[in-house]
C-alpha positions as CSV (number, residue, x, y, z in Angstrom):
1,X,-5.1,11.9,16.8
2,X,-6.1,10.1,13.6
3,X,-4.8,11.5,10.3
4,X,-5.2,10.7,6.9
5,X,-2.6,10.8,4.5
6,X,-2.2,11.6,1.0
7,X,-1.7,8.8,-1.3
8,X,-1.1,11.5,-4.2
9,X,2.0,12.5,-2.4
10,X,3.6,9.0,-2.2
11,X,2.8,8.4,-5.7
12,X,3.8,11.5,-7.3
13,X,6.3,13.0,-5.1
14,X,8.1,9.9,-3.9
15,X,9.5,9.3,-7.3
16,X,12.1,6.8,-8.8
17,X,12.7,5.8,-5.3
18,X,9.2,4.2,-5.0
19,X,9.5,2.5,-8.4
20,X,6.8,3.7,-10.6
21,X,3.8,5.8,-9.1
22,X,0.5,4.1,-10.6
23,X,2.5,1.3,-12.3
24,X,3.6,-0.4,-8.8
25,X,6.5,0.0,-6.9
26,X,8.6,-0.6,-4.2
27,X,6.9,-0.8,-0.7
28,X,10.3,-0.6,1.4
29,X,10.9,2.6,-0.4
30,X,7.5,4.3,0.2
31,X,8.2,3.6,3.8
32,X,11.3,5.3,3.8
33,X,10.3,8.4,1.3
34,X,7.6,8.6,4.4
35,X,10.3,8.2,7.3
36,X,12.7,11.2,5.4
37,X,10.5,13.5,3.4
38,X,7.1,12.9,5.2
39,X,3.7,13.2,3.3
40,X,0.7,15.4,3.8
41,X,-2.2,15.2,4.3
42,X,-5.2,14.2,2.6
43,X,-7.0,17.3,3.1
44,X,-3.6,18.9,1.5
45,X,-3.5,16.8,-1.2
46,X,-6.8,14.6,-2.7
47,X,-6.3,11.5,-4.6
48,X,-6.3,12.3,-8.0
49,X,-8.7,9.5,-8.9
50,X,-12.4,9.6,-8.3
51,X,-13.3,6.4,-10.2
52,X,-11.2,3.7,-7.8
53,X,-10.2,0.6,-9.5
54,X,-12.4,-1.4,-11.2
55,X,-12.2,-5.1,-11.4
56,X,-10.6,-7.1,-13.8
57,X,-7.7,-5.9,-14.2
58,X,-7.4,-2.4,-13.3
59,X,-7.2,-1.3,-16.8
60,X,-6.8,1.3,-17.8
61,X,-3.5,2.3,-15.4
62,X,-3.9,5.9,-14.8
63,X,-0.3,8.1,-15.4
64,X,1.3,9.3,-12.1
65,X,0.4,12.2,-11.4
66,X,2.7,15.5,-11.1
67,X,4.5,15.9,-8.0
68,X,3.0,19.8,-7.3
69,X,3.8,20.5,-3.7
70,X,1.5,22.1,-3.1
71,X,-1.7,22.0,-0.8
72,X,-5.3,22.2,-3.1
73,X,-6.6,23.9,0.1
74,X,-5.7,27.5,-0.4
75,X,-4.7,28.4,3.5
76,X,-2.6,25.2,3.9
77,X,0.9,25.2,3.6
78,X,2.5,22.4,2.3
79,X,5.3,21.8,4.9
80,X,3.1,22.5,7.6
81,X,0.9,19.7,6.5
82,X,3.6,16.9,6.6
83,X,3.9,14.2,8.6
84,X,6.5,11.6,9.3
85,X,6.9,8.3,10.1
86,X,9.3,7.3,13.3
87,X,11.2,4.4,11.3
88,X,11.0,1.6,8.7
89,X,12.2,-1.4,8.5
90,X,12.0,-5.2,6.6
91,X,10.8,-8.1,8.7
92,X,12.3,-11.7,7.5
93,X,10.0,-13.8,5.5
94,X,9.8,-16.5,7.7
95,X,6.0,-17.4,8.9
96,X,6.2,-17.2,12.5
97,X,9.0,-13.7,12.6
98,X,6.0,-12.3,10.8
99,X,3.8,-13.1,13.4
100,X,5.8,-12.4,15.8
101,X,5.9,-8.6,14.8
102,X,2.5,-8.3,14.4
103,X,1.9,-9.7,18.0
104,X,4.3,-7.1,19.6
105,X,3.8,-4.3,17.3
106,X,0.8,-4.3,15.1
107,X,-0.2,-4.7,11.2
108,X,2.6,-5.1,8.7
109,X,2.8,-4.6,4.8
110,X,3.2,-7.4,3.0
111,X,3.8,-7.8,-0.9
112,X,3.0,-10.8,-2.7
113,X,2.8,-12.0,-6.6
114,X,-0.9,-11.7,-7.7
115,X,-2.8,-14.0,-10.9
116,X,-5.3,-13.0,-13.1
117,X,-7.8,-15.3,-11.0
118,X,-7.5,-12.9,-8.1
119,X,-9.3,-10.4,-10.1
120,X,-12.7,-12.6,-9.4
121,X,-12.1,-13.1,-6.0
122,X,-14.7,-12.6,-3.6
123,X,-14.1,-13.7,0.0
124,X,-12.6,-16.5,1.7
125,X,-8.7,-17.8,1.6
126,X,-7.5,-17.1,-2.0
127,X,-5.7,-19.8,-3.4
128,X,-4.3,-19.2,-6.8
129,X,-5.6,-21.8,-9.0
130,X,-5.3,-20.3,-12.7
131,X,-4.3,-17.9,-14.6
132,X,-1.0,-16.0,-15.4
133,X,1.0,-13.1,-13.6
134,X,0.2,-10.1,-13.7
135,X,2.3,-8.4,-11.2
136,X,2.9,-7.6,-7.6
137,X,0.5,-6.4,-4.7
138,X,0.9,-4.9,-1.5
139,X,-1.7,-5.1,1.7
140,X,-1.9,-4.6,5.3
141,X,-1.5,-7.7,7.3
142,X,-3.3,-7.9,10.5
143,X,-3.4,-11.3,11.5
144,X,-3.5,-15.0,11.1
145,X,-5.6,-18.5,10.9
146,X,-6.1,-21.4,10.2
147,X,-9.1,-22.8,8.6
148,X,-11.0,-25.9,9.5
149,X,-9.5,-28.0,6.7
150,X,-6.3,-27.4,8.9
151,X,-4.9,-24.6,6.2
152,X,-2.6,-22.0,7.4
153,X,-3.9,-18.4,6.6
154,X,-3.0,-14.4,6.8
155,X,-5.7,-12.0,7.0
156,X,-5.3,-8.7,5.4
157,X,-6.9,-5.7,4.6
């Protein structure tokens, strides 16, 4: 069974817990808002923005939205629609316990510090070269490389 879930529920509903809705967050915490409280589904509850982010820069960051618990579908209800994760939980930093864990049990979230040249990035290995911070990113890791320059890689989506 494949189900989509409702990003508009993490971000709204999950509250200080998560960090700050549209203006980043805490991954570990969205994991365990899902593990306790659940989140519906998409179906229940659309994400709010129809635009997506446009590149560079994101700008401008739209407010979270309010937490409404309630399904836009008019038969759904709202508990009925929740789903829950079966557990959460960090894995160590270290290279090869991250691969490790997506060897025995599949993609993990990873978080890492993103520059104003990753806004123009197209395809490839990124490598920051310029630019300042501008904050923190989060991504699905589902694998790993290396290129034929002999360059370690993750591959994420």
């Amino acid at each position: 069974m494949s189900v989509t879930l409702s990003v508009n529920d993490l971000l709204a509903c999950c509250g200080f817990l998560c960090g700050s809705g549209c203006n980043g967050g805490y991954p570990i915490s969205a994991w365990r808002y899902f593990r306790r409280s659940g989140i519906v589904t998409e179906e229940c509850d659309p994400y709010f923005d129809q635009t997506g982010c446009q590149h560079p820069g994101c700008e401008p960051a739209y407010p979270t939205p309010k937490c409404q618990r309630k399904c836009k579908v008019q038969n759904q209800v709202w508990k009925e629609k929740k789903h829950f994760s079966v557990n959460a939980y960090r894995v160590h930093s270290d290279p090869h316990d991250i691969m490790a864990e997506v060897y025995k049990n599949g993609p993990v979230e990873v978080a890492f510090t993103v520059y104003e040249d990753f806004a123009h990035y197209k395809s490839g290995v990124y490598k920051h070269i310029t630019g300042g911070v501008m904050g923190g990113h989060a991504v699905k890791l589902i694998g790993w490389g290396t290129s034929d320059a002999g360059e370690d890689y993750w591959v994420s989506c």
